[in-house]
C-alpha positions in Angstrom: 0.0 0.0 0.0 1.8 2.8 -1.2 0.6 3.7 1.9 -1.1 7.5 2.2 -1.4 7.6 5.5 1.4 9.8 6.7 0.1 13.9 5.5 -2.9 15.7 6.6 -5.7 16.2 3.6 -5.5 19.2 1.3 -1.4 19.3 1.6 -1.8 15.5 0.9 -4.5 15.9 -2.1 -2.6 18.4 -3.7 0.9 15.9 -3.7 -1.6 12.8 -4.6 -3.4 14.7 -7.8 -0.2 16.1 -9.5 2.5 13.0 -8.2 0.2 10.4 -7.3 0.5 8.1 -4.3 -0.7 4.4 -4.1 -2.2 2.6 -1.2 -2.1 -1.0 -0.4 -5.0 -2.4 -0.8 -6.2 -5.9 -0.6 -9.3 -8.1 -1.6 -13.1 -6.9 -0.5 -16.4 -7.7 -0.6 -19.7 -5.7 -0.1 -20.5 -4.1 3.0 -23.1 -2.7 5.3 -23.7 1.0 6.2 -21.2 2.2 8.9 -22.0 3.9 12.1 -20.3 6.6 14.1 -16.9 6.5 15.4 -16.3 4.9 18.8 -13.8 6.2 21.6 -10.4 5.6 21.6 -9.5 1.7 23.4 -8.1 3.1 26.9 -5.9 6.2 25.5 -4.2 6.7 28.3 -3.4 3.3 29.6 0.7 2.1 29.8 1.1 0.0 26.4 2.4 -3.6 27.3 5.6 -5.1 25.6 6.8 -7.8 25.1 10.4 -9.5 26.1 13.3 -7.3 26.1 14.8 -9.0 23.0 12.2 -8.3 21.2 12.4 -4.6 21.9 15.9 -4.0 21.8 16.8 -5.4 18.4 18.8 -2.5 16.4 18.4 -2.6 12.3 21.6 -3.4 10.8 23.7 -0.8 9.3 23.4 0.2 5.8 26.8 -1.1 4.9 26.4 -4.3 6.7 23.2 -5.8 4.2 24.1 -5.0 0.4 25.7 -7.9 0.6 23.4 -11.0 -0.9 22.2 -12.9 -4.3 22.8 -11.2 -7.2 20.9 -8.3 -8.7 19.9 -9.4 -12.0 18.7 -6.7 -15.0 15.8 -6.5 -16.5 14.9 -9.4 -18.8 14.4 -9.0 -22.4 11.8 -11.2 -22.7 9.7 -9.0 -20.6 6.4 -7.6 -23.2 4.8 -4.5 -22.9 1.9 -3.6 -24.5 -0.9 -0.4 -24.0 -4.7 -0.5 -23.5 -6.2 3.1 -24.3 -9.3 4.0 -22.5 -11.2 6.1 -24.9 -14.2 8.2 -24.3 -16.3 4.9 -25.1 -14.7 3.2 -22.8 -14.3 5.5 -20.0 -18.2 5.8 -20.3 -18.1 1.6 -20.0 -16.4 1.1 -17.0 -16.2 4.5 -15.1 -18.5 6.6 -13.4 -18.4 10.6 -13.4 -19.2 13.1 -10.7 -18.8 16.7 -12.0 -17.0 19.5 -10.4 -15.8 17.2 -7.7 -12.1 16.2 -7.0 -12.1 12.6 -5.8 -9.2 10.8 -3.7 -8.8 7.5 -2.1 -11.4 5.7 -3.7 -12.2 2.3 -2.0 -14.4 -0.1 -3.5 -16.8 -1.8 -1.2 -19.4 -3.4 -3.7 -22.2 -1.3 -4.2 -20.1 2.1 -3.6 -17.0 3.7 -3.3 -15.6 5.0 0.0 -14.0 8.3 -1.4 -12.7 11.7 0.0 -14.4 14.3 -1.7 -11.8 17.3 -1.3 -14.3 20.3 -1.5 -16.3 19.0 1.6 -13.2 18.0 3.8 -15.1 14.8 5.1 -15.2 10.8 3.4 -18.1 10.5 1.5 -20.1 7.1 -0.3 -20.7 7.4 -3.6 -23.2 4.8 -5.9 -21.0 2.3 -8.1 -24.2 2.5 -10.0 -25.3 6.4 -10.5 -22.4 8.2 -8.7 -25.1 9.6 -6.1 -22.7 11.1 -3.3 -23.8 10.7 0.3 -22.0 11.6 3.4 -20.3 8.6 5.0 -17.3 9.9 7.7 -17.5 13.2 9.6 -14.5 15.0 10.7 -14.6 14.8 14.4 -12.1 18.0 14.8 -13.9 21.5 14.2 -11.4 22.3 11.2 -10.8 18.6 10.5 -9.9 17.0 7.4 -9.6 13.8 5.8 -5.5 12.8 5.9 -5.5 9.3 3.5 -4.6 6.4 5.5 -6.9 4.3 3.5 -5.9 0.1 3.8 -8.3 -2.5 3.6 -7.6 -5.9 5.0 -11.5 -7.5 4.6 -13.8 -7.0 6.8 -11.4 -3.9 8.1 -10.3 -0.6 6.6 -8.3 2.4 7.7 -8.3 6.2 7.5 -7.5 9.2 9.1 -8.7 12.2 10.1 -5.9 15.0 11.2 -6.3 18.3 13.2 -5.1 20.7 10.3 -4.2 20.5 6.9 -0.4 20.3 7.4 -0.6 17.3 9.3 0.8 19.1 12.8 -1.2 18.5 15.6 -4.2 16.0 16.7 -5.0 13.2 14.4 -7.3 10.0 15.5 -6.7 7.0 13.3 -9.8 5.0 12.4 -10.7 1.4 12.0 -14.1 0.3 10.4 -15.4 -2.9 10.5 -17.8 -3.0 7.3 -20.1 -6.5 8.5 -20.9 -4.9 12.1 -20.6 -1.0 10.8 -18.1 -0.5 14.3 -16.1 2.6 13.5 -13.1 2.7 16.1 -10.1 5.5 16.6 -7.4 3.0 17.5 -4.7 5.3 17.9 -4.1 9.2 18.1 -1.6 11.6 18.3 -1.7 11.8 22.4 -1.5 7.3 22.5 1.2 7.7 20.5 2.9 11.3 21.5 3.8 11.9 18.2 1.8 14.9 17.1 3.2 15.2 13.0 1.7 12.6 10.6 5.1 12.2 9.0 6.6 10.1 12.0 3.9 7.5 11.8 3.2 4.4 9.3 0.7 1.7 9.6 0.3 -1.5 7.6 -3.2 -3.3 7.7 -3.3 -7.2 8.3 -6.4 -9.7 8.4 -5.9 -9.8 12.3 -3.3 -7.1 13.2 -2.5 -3.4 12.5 0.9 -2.5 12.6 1.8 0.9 13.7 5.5 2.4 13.4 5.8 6.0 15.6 8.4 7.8 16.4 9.5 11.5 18.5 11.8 13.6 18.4 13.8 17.0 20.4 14.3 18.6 16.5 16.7 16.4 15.1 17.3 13.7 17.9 15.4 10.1 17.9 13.9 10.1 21.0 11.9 7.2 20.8 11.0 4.9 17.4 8.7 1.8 17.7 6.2 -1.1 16.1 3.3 -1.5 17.6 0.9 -4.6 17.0 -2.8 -3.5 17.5 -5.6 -6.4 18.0 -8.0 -6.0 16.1 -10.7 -7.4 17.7 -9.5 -6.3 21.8 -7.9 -2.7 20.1 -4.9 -3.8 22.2 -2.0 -2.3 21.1 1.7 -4.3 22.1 5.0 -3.0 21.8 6.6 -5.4 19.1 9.7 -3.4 18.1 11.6 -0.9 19.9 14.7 0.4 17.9 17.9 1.7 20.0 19.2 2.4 17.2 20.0 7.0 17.5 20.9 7.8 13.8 17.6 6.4 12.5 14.2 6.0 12.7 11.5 3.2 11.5 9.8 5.5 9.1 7.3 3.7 6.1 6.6 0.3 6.9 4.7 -2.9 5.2 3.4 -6.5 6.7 3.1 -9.7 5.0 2.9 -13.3 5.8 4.9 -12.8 9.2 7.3 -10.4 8.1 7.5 -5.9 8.1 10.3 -4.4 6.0 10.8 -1.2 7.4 12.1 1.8 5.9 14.7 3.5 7.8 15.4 7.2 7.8 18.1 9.5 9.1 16.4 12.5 10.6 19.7 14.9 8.5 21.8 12.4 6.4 20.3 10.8 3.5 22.8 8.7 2.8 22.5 6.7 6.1 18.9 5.7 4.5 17.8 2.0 4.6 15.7 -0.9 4.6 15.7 -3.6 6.7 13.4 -7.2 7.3 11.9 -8.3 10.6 10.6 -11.4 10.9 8.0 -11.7 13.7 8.1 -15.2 14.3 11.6 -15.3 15.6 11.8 -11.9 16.5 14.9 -10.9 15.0 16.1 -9.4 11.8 17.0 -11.0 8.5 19.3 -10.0 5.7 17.9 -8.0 2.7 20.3 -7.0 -0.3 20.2 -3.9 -1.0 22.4 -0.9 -2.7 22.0 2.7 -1.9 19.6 4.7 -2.8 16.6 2.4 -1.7 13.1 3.6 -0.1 9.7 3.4 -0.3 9.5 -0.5 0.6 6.0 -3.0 -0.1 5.2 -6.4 0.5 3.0 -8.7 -0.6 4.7 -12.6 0.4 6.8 -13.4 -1.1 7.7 -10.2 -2.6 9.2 -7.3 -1.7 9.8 -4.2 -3.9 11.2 -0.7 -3.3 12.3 2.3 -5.9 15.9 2.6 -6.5 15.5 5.9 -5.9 16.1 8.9 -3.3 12.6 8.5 -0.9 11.3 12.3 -2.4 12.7 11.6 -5.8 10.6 10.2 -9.0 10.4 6.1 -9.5 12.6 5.1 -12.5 13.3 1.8 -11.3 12.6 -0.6 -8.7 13.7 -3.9 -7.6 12.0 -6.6 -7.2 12.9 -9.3 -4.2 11.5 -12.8 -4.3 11.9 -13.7 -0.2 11.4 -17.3 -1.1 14.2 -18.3 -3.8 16.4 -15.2 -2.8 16.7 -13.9 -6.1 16.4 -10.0 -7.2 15.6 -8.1 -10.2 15.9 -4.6 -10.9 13.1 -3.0 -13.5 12.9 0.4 -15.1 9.9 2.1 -14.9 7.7 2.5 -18.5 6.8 5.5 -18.6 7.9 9.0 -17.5 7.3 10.8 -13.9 5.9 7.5 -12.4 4.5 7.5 -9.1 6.3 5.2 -6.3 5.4 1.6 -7.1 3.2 -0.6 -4.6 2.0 -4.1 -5.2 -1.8 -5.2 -5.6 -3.0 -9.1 -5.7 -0.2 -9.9 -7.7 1.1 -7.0 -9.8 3.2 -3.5 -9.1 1.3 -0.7 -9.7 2.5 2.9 -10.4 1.1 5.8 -12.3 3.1 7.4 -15.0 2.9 9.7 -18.2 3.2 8.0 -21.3 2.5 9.1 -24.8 3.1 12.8 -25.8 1.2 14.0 -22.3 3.3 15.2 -19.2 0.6 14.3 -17.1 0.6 11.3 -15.0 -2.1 9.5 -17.4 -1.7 6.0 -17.5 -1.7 2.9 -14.6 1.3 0.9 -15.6 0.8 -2.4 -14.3 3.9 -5.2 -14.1 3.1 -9.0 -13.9 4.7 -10.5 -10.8 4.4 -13.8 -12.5 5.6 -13.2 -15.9 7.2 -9.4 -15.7 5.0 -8.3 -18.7 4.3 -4.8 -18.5 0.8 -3.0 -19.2 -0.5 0.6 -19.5 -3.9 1.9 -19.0 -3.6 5.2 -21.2 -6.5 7.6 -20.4 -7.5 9.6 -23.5 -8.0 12.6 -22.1 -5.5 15.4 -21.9 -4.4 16.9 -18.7 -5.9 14.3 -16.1 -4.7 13.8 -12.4 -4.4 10.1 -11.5 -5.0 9.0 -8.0 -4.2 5.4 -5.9 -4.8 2.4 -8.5 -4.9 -1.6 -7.0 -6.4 -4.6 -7.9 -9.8 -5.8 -6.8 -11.2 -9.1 -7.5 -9.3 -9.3 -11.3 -10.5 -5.3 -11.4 -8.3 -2.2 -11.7 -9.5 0.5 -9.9 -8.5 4.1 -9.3 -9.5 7.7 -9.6 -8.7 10.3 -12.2 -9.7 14.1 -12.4 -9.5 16.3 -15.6 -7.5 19.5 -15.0 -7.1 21.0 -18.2 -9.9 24.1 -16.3 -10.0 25.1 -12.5 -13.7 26.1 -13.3 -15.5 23.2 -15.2 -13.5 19.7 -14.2 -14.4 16.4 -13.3 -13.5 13.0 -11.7 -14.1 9.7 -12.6 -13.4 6.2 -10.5 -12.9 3.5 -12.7 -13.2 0.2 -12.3 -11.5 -1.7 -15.1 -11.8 -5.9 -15.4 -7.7 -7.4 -16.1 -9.6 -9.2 -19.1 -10.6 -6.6 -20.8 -7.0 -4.9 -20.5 -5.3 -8.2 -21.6 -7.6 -9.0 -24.6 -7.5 -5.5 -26.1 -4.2 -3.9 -25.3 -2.0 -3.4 -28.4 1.8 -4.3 -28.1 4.3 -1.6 -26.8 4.4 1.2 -24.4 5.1 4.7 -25.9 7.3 7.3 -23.8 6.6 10.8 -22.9 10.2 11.4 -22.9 
């Protein structure tokens, strides 16, 4: 997921609509109308741990794990081929709501749980006639929605911050969609970390994990992983890093396992990533060369950008946990959003034909590296947080060729119908 859980809403809008931002989403079904939010699972109570060793293991230094299998290049068998969404199709498999910009839209069978960035607030809107109805208030006076949008069925995630910057309160939410429970598991006071930049969360069928740090300016005071219950809201201390040049920053579970982005609060450089496994406890290797951020998982793959963590994606690599082996892929496409994985494939959003604009979902077959582009024909669009649902694509896009007369439209796209009609080749905006 890449995740978009860690800036408040209309700072965090404007960054998804222009350089897109992908969460991790996984499968789900239909679901019931949700109720209110309930009150935070004992705030103020000590968190428990567990034993020391668990707590006090320190992620390896960067120089001590780009040792490891081989890095292989990109293949040459690997295909690429375009599907272009035309206005025929676009009226086929998307829906439109005028003069709306639309963000984080998840799909939950009949409608989409969407932000709707001119009310401020999470909003339903009909998979069948794109009727908008409110769904999640802000529960802050000058609240607004801050992403933090995961799904792991029948749970989903998102976040409502204080301000717009992302400084100050923020309460994170889980919803159950069978029983319509809506519960603020964590918050800036739980957690004493009042800037949504210093937290990360990855959602798991029975577990949330939660990385938070603090600091005095530029000193780690604290940096942890936290397992929250889903079902008791309990959360446990599962990670407690001693290590004072960096913090856990972006995380993402699978199968057992976080890899854990780990950031120097001043020198880039000292930027890494690093493997825990939770059924021993302890760390395990993960080649890697510098730069490398923005990790996912999905078992047993992991994949980050060779890249800077604030720079554009041009390639990624790709590390099977199972066999050991790694590949390194360019990026189709130009500008491409940071990749995440989705039931199966990477997905990033990138420009491709003779448009600067981020128009096309690029997807890349874990299982046979072939490469395909969803080309919207429409100049000027804004693409917003594609994954797989069920053999769908689906994701957001809003025209911005006029500040006065736009639109947005959430798609949902079947993989058939981009395998059977996509032409061969990917053409460059470069």
């Amino acid at each position: 997921m890449r995740k978009i859980q860690q800036l408040s809403s209309i700072l965090l809008s404007v960054i998804f609509l222009l350089n897109g931002c992908v969460p991790h989403l996984v499968k789900i079904e239909n679901t019931p109308v949700l109720t209110e939010h309930e009150e935070i699972n004992n705030p103020t109570e000590v968190l428990p741990s567990l034993p020391l060793s668990t707590q006090t293991s320190v992620p390896q230094e960067a120089t001590e794990i780009t040792t490891g299998p081989t890095i292989q290049p990109t293949l040459p068998e690997y295909r690429e081929f375009t599907y272009f969404l035309d206005a025929e199709k676009i009226a086929t498999y998307c829906i439109e709501i005028p003069q709306k910009y639309i963000l984080t839209p998840l799909y939950l069978g009949d409608y989409y749980m969407a932000q709707v960035l001119e009310q401020k607030s999470l909003y339903s809107i009909s998979a069948e006639d794109a009727t908008i109805n409110p769904l999640h208030q802000t529960e802050f006076p000058n609240g607004h929605p801050a992403g933090g949008v995961e799904i792991a069925y029948p749970w989903y995630t998102y976040i409502i911050s204080e301000t717009p910057s992302g400084v100050g309160g923020w309460n994170l939410h889980l919803v159950n969609v069978e029983d319509g429970s809506n519960t603020v598991v964590a918050n800036d006071d739980q957690f004493d970390s009042a800037f949504l930049l210093h937290i990360s969360y990855s959602l798991q069928p029975d577990t949330l994990y939660l990385s938070a740090s603090t600091f005095d300016e530029y000193e780690i005071l604290s940096s942890r992983v936290y397992a929250i219950d889903l079902v008791t809201k309990d959360a446990t201390v599962i990670i407690d890093s001693q290590d004072k040049d960096t913090f856990m920053s972006l995380i993402s579970a699978s199968n057992g396992f976080i890899v854990i982005e780990n950031d120097p609060p001043q020198n880039e450089y000292a930027r890494y990533l690093s493997l825990f496994d939770l059924s021993t406890n302890s760390w395990v290797d993960l080649p890697q060369t510098y730069p490398a951020s923005v990790p996912d998982m999905e078992y047993p793959y992991i994949i980050w950008k060779n890249n800077k963590r604030f720079d554009d994606a041009t390639s990624l690599t790709i590390y099977n946990f199972e066999t050991g082996e790694s590949v390194v892929r360019e990026l189709a496409g130009a500008n491409s959003s940071d990749p995440s994985i989705s039931n199966g494939y990477i997905i990033a959003e990138a420009s491709t034909g003779k448009d600067n604009f981020r128009n096309s979902v690029v997807l890349y077959s874990l299982e046979n590296g072939d490469t395909y582009a969803i080309h919207i024909g429409i100049h000027q669009v804004g693409m917003d947080n594609a994954y797989i649902d069920n053999g769908n694509v689906i994701w957001a896009f809003t025209t911005l060729a006029s500040a006065d007369n736009y639109s947005s439209y959430i798609c949902n796209l079947p993989l058939e119908e981009v395998f059977s009609n996509a032409v061969e080749g990917i053409e460059s905006s470069q």
